[in-house]
C-alpha positions in Angstrom: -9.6 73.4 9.5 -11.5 75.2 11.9 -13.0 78.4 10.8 -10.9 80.5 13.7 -7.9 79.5 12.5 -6.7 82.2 10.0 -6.0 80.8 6.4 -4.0 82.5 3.0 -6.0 85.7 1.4 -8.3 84.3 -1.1 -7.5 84.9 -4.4 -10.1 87.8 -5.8 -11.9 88.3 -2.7 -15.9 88.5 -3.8 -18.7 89.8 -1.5 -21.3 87.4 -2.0 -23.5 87.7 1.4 -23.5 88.1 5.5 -23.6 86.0 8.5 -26.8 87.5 10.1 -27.4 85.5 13.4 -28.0 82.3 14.4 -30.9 79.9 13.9 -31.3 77.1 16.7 -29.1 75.8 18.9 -26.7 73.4 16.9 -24.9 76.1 15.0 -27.1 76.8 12.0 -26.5 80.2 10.5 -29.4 82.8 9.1 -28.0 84.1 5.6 -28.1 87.3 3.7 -27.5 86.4 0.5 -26.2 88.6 -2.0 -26.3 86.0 -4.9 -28.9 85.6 -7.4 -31.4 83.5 -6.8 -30.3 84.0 -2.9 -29.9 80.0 -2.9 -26.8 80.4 -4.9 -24.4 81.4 -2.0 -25.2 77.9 -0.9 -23.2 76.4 -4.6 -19.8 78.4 -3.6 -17.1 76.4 -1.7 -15.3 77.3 0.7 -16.2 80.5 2.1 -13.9 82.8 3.2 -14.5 85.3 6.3 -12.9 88.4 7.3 -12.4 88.7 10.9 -10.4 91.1 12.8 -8.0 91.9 9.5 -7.3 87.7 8.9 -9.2 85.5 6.5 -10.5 82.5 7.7 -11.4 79.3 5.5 -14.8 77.7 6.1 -16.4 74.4 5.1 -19.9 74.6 4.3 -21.5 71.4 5.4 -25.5 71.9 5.0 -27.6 74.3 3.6 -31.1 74.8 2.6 -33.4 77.8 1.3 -36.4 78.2 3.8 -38.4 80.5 1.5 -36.2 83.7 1.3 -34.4 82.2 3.9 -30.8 81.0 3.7 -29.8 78.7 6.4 -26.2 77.0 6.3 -24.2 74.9 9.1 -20.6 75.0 8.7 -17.7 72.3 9.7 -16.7 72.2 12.9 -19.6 74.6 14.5 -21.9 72.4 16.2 -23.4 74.9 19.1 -25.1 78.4 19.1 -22.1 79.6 21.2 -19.7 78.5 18.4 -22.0 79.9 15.7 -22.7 83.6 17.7 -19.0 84.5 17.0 -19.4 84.3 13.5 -22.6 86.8 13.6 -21.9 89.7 11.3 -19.2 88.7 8.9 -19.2 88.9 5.4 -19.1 85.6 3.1 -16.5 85.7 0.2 -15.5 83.4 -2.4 -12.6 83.4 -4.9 -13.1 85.5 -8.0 -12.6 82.5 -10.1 -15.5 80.2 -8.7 -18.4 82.5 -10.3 -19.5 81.7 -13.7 -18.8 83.1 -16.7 -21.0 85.6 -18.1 -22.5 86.5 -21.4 -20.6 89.5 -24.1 -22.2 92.4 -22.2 -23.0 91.1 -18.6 -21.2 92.3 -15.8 -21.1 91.3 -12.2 -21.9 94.4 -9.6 -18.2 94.4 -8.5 -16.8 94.4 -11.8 -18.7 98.1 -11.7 -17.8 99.3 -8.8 -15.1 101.9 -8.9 -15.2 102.8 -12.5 -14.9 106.4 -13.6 -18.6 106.8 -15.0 -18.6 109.7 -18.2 -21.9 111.3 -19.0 -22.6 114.0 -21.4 -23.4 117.8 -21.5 -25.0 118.3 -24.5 -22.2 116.9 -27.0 -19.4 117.1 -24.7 -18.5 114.0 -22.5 -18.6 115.0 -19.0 -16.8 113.0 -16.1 -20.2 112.4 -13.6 -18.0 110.0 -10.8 -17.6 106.7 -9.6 -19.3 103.8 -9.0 -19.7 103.5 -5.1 -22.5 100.7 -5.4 -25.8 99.5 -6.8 -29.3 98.9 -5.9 -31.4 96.3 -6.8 -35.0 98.0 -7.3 -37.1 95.5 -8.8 -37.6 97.3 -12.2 -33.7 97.2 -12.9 -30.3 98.0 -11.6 -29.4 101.3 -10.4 -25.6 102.8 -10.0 -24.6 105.2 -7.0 -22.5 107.3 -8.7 -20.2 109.7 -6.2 -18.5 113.0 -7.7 -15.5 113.3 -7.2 -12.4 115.5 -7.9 -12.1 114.5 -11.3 -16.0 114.9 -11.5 -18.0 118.1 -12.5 -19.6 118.5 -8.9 -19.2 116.5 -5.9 -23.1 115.3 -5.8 -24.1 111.6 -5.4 -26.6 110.5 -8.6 -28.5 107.8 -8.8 -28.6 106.7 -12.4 -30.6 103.3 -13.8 -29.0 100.7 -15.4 -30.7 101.1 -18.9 -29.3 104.5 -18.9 -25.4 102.6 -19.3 -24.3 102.9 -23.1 -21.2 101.1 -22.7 -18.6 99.3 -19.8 -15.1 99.2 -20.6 -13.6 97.3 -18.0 -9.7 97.9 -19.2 -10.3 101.4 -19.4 -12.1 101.6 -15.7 -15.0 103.7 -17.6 -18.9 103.4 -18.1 -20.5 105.8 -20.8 -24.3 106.8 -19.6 -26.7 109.1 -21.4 -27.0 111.1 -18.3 -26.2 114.8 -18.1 -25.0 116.5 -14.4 -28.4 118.6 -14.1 -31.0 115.3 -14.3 
């Protein structure tokens, strides 16, 4: 299959990285890879890109790590021409393909749109929602959004270690994090 012709939605559509720009002139792809290590985007088969509103299925053929550098050549895009049009599109794979995690680990998107509850002295307090993270180097950090069910509209950044609990079938996340910090 080539990778313009449109495929079925993948099942659980995960973010896991960009097509930045070429590299060379027989259709090798520069990477951003969202996965950790970065190399890991390189494990994950097929790819799935979002183009225009349709999916397309892609065959990853090669791929190396050139220090923080990820490289990949997919099937059927032998040129730079070829490659070029693929520039800027987001890499997904299925939900299913990424490994299991340990009792208490949680994948960023897993995170992402739960109602986050924080406390005013000994009252919960409904802070917002999880719009995305950060990767700082120390640890994790949430962008939390307020919302209307939220006591203020005002974006917080709140570290990781501040997270007391995740309860995924509830859509909640307990912090120790009051609305003034």
């Amino acid at each position: 299959m080539t990778p313009r012709t449109p495929g079925p939605a993948p099942e659980g559509a995960i973010r896991v990285g960009r097509i930045v720009t070429v590299h060379g002139v027989r259709g090798w792809l520069k990477i951003e890879s969202g996965t950790e290590p970065a190399g890991n985007i390189l494990k994950y088969r097929p790819w799935w890109l979002l183009r225009d509103g349709h999916w397309l299925r892609v065959e990853l053929d090669a791929g190396e790590l050139s220090g923080k550098r990820v490289l990949a050549h997919l099937a059927g895009v032998d040129d730079r021409d070829a490659a070029r049009h693929l520039c800027q599109l987001d890499i997904h794979v299925e939900a299913a393909q990424l490994p299991p995690l340990a009792a208490g680990e949680y994948y960023w998107h897993q995170l992402i749109g739960l109602q986050v509850v924080g406390r005013d002295g000994d009252h919960p307090v409904v802070l917002g929602v999880v719009v995305s993270l950060l990767e700082t180097g120390a640890h994790d950090v949430l962008v939390v959004r307020g919302n209307d069910a939220a006591v203020d509209r005002r974006e917080r950044l709140i570290p990781y270690p501040a997270v007391l609990g995740v309860d995924l079938e509830r859509g909640s996340l307990a912090v120790d994090w009051a609305p003034d910090y």
